[in-house]
Each structure stands twice: as C-alpha cells, then as structure tokens.
DSSP file (Angstrom, degrees, kcal/mol; ACC not computed):
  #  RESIDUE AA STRUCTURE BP1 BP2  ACC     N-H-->O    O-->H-N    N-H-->O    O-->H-N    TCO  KAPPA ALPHA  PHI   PSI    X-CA   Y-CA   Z-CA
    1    1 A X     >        0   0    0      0, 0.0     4,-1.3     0, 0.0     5,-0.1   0.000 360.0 360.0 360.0 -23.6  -33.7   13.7  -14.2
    2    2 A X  H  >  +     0   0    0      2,-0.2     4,-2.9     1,-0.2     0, 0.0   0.778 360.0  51.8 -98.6 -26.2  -30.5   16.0  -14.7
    3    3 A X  H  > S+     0   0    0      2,-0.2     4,-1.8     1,-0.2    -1,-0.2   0.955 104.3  54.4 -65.0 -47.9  -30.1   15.6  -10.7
    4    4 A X  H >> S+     0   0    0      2,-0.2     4,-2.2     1,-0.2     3,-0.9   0.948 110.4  40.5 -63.4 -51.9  -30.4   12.2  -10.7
    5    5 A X  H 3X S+     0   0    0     -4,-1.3     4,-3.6     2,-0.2    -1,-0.2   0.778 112.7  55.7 -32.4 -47.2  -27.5   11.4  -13.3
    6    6 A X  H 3X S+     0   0    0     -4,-2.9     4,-1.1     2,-0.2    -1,-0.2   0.698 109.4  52.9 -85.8 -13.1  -25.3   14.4  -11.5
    7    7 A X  H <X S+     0   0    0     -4,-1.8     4,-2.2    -3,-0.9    -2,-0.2   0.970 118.5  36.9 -44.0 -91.1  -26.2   11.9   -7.9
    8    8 A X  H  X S+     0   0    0     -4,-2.2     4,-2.3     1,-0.2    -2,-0.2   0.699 114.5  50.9 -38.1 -48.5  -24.8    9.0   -9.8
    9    9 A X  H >X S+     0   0    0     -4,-3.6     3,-0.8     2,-0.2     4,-0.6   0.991 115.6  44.4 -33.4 -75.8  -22.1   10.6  -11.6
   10   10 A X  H >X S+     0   0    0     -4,-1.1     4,-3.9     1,-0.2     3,-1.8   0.858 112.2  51.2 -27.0 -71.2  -21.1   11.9   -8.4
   11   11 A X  H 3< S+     0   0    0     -4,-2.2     4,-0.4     1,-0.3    -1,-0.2   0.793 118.1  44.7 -45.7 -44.7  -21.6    8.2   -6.2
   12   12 A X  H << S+     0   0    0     -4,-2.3    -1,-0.3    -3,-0.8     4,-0.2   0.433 108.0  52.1-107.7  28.5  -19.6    6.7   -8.8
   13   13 A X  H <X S+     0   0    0     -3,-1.8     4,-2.0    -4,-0.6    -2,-0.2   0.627 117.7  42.5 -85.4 -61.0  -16.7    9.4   -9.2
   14   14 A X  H  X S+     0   0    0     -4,-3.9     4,-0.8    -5,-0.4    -2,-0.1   0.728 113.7  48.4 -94.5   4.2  -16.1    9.2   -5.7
   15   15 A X  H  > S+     0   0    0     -4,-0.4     4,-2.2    -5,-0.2    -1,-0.3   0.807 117.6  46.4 -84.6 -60.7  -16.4    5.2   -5.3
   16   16 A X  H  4 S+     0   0    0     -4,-0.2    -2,-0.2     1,-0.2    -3,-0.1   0.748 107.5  54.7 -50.2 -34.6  -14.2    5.1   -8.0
   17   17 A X  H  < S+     0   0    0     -4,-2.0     3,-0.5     1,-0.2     4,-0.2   0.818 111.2  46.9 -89.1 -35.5  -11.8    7.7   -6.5
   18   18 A X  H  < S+     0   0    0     -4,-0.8     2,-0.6     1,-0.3     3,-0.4   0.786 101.2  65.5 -66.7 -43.6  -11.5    5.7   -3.4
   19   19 A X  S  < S+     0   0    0     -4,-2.2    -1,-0.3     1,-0.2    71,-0.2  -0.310  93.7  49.5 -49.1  29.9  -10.9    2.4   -4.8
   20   20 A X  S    S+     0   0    0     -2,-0.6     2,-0.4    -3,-0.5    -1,-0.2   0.448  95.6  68.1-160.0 -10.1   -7.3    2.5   -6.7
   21   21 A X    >>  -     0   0    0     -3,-0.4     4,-1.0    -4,-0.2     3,-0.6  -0.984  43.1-169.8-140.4 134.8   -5.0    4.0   -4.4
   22   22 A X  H 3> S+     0   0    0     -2,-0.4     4,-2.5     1,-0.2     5,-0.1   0.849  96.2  67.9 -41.2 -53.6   -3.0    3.8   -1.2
   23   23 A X  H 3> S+     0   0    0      1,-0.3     4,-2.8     2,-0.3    -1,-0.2   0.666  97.5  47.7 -57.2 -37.6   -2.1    7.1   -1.4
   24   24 A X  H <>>S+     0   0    0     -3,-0.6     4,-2.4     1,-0.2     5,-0.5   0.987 110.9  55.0 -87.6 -44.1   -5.8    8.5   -0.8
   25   25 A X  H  X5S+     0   0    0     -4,-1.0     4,-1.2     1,-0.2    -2,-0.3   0.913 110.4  47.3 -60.5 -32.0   -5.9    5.9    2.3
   26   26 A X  H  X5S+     0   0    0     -4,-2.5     4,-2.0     1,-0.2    -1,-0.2   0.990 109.1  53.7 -68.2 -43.4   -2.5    7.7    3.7
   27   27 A X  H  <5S+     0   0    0     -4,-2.8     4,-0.3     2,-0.2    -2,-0.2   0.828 112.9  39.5 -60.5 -33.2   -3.8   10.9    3.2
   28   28 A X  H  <5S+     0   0    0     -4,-2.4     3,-0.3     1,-0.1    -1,-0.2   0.785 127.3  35.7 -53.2 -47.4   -7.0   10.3    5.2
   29   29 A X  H >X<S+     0   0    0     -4,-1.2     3,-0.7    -5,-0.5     4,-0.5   0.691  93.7  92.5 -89.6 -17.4   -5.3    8.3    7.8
   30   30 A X  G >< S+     0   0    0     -4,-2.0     3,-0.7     1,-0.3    -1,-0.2   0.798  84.6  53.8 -95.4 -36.9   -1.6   10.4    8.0
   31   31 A X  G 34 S+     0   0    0     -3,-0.3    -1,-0.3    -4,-0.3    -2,-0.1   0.883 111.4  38.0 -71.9 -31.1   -2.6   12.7   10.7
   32   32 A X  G <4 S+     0   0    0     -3,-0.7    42,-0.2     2,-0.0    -1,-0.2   0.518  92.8 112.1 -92.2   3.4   -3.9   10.0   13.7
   33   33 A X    <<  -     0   0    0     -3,-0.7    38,-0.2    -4,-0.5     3,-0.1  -0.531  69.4-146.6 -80.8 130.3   -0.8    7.8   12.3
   34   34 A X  S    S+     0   0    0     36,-0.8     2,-0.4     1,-0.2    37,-0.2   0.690  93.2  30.2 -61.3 -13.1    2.3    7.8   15.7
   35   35 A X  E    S+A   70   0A   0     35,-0.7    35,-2.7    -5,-0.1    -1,-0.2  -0.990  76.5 168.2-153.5 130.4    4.7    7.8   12.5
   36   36 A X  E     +A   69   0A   0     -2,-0.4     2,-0.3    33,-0.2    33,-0.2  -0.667   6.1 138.5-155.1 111.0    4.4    9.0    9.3
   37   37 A X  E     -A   68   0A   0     31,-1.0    31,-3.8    -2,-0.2     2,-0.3  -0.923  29.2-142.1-142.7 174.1    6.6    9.8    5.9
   38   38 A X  E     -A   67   0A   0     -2,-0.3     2,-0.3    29,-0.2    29,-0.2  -0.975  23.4-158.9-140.3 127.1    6.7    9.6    2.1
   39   39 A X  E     -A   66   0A   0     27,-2.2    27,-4.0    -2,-0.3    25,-0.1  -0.873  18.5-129.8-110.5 123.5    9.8    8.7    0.4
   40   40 A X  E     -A   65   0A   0     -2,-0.3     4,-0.3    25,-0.3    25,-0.2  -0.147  37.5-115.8   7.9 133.0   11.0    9.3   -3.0
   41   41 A X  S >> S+     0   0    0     23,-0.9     3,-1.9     2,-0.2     4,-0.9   0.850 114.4  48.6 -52.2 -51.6   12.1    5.9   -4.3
   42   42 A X  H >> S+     0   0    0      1,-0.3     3,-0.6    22,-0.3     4,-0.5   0.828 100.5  60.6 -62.7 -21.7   15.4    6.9   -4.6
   43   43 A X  H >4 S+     0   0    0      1,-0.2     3,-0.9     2,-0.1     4,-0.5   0.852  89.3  76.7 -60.9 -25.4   15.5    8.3   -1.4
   44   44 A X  H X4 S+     0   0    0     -3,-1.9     3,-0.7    -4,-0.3    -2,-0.2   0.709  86.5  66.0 -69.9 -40.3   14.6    4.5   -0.2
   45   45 A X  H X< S+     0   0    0     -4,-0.9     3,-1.0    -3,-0.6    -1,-0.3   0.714  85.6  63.8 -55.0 -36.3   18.4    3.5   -0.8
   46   46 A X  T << S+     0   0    0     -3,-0.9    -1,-0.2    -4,-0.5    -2,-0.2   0.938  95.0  59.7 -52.1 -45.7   19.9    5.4    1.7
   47   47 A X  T <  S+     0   0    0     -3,-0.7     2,-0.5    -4,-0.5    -1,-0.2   0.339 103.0  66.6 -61.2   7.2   18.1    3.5    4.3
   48   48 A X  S <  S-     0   0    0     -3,-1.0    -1,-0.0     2,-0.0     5,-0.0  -0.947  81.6-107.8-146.5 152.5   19.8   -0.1    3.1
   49   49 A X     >  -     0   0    0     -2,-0.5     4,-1.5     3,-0.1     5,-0.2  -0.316  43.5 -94.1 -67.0 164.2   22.9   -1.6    3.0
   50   50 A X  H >> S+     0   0    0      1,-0.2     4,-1.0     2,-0.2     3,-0.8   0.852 127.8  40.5 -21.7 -78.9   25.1   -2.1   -0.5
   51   51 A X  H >> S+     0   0    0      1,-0.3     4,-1.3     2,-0.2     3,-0.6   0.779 104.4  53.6 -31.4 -73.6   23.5   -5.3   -0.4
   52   52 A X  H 3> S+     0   0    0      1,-0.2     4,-0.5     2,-0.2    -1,-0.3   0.812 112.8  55.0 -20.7 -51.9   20.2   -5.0    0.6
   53   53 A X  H XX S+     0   0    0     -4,-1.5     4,-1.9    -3,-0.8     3,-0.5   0.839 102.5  54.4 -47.3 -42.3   20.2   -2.4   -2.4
   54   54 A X  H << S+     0   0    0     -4,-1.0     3,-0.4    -3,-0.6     4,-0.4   0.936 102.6  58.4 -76.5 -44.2   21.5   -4.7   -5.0
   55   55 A X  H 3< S+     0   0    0     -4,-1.3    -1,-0.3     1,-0.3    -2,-0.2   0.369 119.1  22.6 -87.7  -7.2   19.1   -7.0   -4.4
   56   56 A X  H <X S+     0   0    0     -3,-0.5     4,-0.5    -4,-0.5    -1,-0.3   0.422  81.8 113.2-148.7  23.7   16.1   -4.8   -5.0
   57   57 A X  H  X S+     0   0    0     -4,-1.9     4,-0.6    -3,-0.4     5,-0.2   0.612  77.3  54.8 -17.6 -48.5   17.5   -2.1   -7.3
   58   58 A X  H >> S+     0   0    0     -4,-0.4     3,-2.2     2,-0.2     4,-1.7   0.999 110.0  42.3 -58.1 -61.8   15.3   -3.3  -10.4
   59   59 A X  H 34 S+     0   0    0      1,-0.3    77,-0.2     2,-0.2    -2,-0.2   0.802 118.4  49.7 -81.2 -25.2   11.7   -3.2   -8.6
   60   60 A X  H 3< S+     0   0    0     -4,-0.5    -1,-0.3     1,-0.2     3,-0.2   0.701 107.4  61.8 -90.1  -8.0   13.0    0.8   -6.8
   61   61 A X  H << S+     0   0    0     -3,-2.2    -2,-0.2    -4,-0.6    -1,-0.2   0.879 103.3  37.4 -78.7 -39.4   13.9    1.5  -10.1
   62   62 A X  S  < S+     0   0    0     -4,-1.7    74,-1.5    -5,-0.2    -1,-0.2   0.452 109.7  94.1 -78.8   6.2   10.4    1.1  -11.5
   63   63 A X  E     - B   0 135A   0     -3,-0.2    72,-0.3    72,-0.2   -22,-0.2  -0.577  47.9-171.6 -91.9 164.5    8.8    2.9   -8.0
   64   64 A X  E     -     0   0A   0     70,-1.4   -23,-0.9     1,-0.5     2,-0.3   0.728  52.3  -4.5-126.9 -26.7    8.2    5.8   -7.4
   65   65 A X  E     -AB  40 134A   0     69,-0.8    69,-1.1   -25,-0.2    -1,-0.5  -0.957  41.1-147.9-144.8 169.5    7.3    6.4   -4.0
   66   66 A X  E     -AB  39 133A   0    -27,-4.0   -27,-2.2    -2,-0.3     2,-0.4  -0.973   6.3-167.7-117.4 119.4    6.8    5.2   -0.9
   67   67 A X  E     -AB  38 132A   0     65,-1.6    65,-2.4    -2,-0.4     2,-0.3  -0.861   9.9-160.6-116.3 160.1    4.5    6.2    2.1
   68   68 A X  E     -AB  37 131A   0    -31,-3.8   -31,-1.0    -2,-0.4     2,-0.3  -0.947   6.8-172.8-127.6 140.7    4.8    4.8    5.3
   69   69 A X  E     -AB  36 130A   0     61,-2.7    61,-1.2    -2,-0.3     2,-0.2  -0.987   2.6-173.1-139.5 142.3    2.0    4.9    8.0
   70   70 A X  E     +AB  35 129A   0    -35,-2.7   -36,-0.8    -2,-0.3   -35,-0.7  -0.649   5.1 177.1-144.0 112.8    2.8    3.7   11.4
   71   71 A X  E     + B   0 128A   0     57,-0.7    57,-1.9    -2,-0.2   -38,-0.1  -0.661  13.2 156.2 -99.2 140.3   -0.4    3.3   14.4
   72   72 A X  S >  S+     0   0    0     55,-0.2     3,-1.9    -2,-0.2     4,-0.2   0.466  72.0  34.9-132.6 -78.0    0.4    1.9   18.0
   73   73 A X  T 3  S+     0   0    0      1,-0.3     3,-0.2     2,-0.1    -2,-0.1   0.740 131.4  24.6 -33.6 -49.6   -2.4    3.3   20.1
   74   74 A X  T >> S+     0   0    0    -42,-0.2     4,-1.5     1,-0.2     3,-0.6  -0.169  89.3 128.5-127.6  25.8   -5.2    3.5   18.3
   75   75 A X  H <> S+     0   0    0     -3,-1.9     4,-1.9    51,-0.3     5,-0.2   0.871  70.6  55.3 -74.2 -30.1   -3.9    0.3   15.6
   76   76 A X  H 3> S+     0   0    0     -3,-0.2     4,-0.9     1,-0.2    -1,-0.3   0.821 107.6  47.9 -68.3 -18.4   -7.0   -2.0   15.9
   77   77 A X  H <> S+     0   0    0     -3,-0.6     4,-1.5     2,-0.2    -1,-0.2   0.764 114.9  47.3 -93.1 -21.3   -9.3    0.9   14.8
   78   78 A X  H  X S+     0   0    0     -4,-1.5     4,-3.2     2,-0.2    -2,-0.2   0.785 106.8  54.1 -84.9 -18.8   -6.9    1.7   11.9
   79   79 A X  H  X S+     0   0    0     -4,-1.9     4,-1.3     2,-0.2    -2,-0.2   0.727 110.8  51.7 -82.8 -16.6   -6.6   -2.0   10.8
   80   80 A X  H >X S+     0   0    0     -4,-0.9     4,-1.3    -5,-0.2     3,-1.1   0.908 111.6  45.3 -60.9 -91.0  -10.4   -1.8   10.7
   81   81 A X  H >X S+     0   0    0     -4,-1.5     4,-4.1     1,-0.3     3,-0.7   0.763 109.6  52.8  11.6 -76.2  -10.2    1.1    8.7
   82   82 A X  H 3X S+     0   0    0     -4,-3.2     4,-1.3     1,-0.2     5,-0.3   0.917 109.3  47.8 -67.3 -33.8   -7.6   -0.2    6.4
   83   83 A X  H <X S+     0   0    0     -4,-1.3     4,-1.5    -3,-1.1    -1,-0.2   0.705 105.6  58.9 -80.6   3.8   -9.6   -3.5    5.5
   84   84 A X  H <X S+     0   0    0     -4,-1.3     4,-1.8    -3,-0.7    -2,-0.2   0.918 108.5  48.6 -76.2 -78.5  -12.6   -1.3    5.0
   85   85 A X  H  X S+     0   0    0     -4,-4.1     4,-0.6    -5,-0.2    -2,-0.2   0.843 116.7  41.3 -15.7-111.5  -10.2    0.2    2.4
   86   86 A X  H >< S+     0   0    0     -4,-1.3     3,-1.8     1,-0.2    -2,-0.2   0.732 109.8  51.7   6.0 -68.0   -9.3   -3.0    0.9
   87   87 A X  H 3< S+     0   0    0     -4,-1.5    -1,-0.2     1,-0.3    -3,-0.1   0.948 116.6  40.0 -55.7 -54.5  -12.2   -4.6    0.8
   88   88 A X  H 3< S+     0   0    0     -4,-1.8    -1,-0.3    -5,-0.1    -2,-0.2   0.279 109.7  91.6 -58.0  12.2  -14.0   -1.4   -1.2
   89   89 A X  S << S-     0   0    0     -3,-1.8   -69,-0.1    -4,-0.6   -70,-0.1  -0.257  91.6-121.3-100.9 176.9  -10.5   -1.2   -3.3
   90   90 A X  S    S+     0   0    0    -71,-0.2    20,-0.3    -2,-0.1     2,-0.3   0.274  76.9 127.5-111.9  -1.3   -9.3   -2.8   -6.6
   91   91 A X        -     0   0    0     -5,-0.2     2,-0.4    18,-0.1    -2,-0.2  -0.574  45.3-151.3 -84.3 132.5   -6.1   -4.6   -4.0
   92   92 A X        -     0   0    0     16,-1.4    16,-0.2    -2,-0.3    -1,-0.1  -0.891  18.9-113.6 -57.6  89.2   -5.5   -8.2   -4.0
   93   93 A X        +     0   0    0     -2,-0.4    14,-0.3     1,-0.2     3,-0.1   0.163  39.6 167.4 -32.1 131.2   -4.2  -10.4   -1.4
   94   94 A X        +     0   0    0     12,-2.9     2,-0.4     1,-0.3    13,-0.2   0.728  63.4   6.8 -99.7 -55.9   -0.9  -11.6   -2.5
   95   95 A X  E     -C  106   0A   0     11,-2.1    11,-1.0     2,-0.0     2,-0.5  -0.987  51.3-168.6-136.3 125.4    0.3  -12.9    0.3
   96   96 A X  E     +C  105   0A   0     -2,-0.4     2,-0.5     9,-0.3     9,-0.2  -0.949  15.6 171.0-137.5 117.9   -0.6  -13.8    4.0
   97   97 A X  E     +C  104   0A   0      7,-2.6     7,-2.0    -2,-0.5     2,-0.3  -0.973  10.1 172.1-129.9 119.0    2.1  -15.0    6.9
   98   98 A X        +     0   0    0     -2,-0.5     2,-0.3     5,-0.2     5,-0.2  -0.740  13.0 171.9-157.0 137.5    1.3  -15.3   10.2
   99   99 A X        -     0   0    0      3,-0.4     2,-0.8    -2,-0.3     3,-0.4  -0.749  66.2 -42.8-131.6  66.8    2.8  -16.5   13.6
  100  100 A X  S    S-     0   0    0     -2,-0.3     0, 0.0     1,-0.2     0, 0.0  -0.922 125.5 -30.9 111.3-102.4    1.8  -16.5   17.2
  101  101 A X  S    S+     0   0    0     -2,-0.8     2,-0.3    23,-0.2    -1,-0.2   0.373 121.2  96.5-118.7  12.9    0.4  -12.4   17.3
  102  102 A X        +     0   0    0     -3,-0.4    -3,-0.4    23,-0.1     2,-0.3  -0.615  52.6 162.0 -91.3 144.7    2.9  -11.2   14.5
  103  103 A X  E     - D   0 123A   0     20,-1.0    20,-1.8    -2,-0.3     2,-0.3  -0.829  21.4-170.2-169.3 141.7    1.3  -11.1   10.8
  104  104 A X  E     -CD  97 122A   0     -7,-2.0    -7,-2.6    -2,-0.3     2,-0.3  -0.834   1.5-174.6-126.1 171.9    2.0   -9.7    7.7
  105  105 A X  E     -CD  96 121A   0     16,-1.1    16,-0.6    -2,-0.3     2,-0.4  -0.947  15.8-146.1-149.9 154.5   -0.3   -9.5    4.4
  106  106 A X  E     -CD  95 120A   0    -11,-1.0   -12,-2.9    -2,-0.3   -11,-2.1  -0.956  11.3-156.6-135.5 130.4    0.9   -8.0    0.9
  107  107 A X  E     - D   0 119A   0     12,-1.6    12,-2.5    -2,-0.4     2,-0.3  -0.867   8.1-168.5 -94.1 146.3   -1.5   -6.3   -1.2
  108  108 A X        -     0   0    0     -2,-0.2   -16,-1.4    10,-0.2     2,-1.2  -0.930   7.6-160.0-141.0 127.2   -1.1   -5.9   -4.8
  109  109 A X        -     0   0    0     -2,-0.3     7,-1.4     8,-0.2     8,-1.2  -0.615  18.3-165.2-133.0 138.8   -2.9   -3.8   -7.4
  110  110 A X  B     +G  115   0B   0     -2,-1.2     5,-0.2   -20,-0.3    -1,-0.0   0.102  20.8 168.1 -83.4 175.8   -2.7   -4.7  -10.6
  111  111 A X  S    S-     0   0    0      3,-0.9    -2,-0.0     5,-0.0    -1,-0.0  -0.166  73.6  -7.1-172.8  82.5   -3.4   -3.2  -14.2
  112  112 A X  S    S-     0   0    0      1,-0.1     3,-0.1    -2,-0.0    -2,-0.0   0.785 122.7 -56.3  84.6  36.0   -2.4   -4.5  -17.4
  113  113 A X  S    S+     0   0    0      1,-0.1    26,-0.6    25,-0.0     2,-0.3   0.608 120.0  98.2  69.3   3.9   -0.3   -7.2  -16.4
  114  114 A X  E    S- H   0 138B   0     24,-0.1    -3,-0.9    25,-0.0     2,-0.5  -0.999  75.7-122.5-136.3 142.5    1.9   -4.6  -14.3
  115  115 A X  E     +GH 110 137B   0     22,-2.1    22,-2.7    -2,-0.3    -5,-0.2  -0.602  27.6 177.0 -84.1 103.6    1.7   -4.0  -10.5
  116  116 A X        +     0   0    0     -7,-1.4     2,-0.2    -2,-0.5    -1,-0.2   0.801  67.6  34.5 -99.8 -55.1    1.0   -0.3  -10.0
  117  117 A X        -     0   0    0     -8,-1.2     2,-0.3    17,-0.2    -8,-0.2  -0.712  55.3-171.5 -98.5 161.9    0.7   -0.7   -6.1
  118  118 A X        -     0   0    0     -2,-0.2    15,-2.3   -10,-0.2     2,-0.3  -0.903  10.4-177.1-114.2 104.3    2.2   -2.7   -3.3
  119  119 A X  E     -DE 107 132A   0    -12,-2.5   -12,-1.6    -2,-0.3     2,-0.8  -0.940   6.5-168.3-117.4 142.8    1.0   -2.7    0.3
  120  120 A X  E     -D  106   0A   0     11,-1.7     2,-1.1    -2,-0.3   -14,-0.2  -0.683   2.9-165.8-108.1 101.7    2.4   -4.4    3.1
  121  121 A X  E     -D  105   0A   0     -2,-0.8   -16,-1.1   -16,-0.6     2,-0.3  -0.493  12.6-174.3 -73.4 104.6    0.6   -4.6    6.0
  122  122 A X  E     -DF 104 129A   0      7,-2.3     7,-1.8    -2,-1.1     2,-0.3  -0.916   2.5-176.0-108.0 144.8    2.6   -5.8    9.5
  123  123 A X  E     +D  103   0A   0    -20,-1.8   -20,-1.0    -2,-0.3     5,-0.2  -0.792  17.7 176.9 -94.8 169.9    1.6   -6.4   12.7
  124  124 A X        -     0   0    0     -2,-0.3   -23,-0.2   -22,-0.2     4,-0.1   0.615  63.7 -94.9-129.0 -31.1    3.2   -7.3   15.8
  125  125 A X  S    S+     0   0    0      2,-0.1     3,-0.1   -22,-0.1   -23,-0.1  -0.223 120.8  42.6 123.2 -42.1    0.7   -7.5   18.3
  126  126 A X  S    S+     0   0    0      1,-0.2     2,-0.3   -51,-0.0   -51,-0.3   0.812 109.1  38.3 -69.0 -65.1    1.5   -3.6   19.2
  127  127 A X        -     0   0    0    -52,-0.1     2,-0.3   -53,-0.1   -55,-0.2  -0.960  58.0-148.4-138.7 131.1    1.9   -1.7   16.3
  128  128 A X  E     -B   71   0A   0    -57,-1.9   -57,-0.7    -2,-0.3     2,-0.4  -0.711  15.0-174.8 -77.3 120.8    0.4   -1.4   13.0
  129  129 A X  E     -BF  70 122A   0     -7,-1.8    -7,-2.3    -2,-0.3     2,-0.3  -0.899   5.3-167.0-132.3 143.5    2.7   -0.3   10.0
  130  130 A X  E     -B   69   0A   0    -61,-1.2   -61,-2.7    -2,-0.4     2,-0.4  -0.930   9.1-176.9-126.1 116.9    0.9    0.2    6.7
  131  131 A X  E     -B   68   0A   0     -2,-0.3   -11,-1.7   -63,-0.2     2,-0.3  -0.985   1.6-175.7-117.3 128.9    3.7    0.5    3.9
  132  132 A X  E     -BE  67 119A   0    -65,-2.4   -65,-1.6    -2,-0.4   -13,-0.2  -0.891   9.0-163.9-128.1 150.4    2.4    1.3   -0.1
  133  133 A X  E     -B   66   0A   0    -15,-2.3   -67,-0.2    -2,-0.3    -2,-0.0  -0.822   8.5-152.3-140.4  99.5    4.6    1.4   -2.8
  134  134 A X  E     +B   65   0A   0    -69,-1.1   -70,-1.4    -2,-0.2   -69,-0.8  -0.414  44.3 144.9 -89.7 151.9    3.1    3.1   -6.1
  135  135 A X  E     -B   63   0A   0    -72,-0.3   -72,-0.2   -71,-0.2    -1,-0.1  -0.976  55.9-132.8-178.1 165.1    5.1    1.3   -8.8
  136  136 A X        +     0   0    0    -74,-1.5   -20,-0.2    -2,-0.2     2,-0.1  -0.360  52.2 136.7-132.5  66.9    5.2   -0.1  -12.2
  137  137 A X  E     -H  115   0B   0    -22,-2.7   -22,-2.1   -75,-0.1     2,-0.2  -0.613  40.1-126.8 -99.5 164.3    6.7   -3.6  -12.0
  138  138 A X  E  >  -H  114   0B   0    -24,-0.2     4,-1.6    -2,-0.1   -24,-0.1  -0.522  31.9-113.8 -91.4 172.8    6.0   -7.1  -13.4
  139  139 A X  H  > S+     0   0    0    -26,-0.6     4,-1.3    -2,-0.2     5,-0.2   0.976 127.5  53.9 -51.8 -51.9    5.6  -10.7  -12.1
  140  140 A X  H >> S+     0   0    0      1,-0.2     3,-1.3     2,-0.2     4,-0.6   0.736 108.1  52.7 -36.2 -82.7    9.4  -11.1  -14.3
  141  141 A X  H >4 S+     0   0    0      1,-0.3     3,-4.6     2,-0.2     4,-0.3   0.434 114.2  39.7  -8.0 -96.3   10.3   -8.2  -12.0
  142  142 A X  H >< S+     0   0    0     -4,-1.6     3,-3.9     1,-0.3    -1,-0.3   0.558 111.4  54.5   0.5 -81.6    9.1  -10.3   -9.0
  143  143 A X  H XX S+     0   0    0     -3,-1.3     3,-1.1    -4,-1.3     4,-0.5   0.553 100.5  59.2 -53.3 -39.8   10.5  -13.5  -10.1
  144  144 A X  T << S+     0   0    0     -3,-4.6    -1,-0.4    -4,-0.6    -2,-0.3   0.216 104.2  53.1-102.4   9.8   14.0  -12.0  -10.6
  145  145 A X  T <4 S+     0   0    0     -3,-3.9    -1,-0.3    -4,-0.3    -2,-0.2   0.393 101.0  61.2-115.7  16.5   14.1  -10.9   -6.6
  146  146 A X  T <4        0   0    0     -3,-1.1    -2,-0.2     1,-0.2    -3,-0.1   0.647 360.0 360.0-105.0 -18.9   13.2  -14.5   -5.5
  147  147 A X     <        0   0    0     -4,-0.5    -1,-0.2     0, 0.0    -3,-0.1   0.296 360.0 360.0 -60.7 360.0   16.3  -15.7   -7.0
C-alpha cells in the first residue's frame, strides 16, 4: 500500500511540476534551441528605444525575467513539443494572429487575478521563437499598455 501512495505521490509531483512553468519547458528544450538566453528584466531595456521603454516600463517593472528560445531547423518538432507543453500546462490562449505562414499565439498563466507568466509563441514559416515572461501583472496592468 505504502508503494502505491509513494507511485501517486510521485505521478502527481511530477505532473504538477511540469504544468506551471515556462521555465521547466526552456530548460528541457535550451540545448537543441539555434538561439538561446535569459534576461533579467531590467536587462530587457537596454534592447529598446526611450520610447519603446516608456511604453512598457509598468508591466518590466513587475517581471522578472525573460527566456528566450529560438528553433529554425528542427522548429516543427519543437512546436510539437511546445503544444504538448501547453496542452498538459495551466497556460491559456490569450491571443491568436495569423497571416499567410506567419502566426503568433500569447499564452497567459494566471493565479489569483494576476498573470504570473507570458508566452509568446512566433512563427514565420522558418523559425520558431518561444519567448516566456515570469511576471506578476494585472489585466489594469494590461489595459494601461493598450492605451
């Protein structure tokens, strides 16, 4: 009996462990990735103009990092991969754009009314970039970069 419980335990520890983060999916995936970093939020300002900055300076304030995954070769077997993630994950489609072979999708997962992850998934038709952004933002948050 004590086996069986330490089975389950186990099965749902590591179900659990897989479901809630980007972060474990980067770490799996970051070696076969053509491109791969993890930014500091703050680091994240250096890469944009004044502007650019100003305009999403609340929501990088509430981040905290960023990893960036980027597949060209081998991108359909990682976009398999990643909705295999997804599906078995706690992420929500937010948003879905897509045009001739280009598409992007935003995942978002939430927890208490506040948005602890971001990911954006782009395609091009080429290349695969997987972006996640651990964070602690609101919709308000949101609202106030659509303005």
């Amino acid at each position: 009996m004590k086996k069986i419980l330490l089975i389950l335990s186990l099965a749902i520890l590591t179900s659990c462990a897989t479901s809630t983060s980007f972060n474990d999916f980067y770490q799996k995936n970051q070696e076969d990735s053509d491109f791969s970093i993890g930014l500091n939020s703050s680091l994240v300002s250096s890469f944009l103009s004044d502007e650019d900055y100003a305009e999403i300076k609340p929501v990088l304030k509430k981040a905290k990092h960023v990893r960036i995954l980027v597949f060209s070769e081998n991108h359909k077997e990682k976009s398999q991969k990643f909705y295999k993630f997804i599906k078995h994950s706690k992420f929500e489609k937010l948003i879905q754009i897509k045009e001739d072979n280009d598409a992007i999708n935003i995942f978002a997962l939430e927890e208490k009314e506040k948005i602890k992850e971001v990911v954006l998934e782009i395609y091009d038709g080429e290349d695969l970039v997987l972006l996640g952004l651990k964070t602690n933002i609101t919709y308000e948050d949101l609202e106030k970069l659509s303005i």
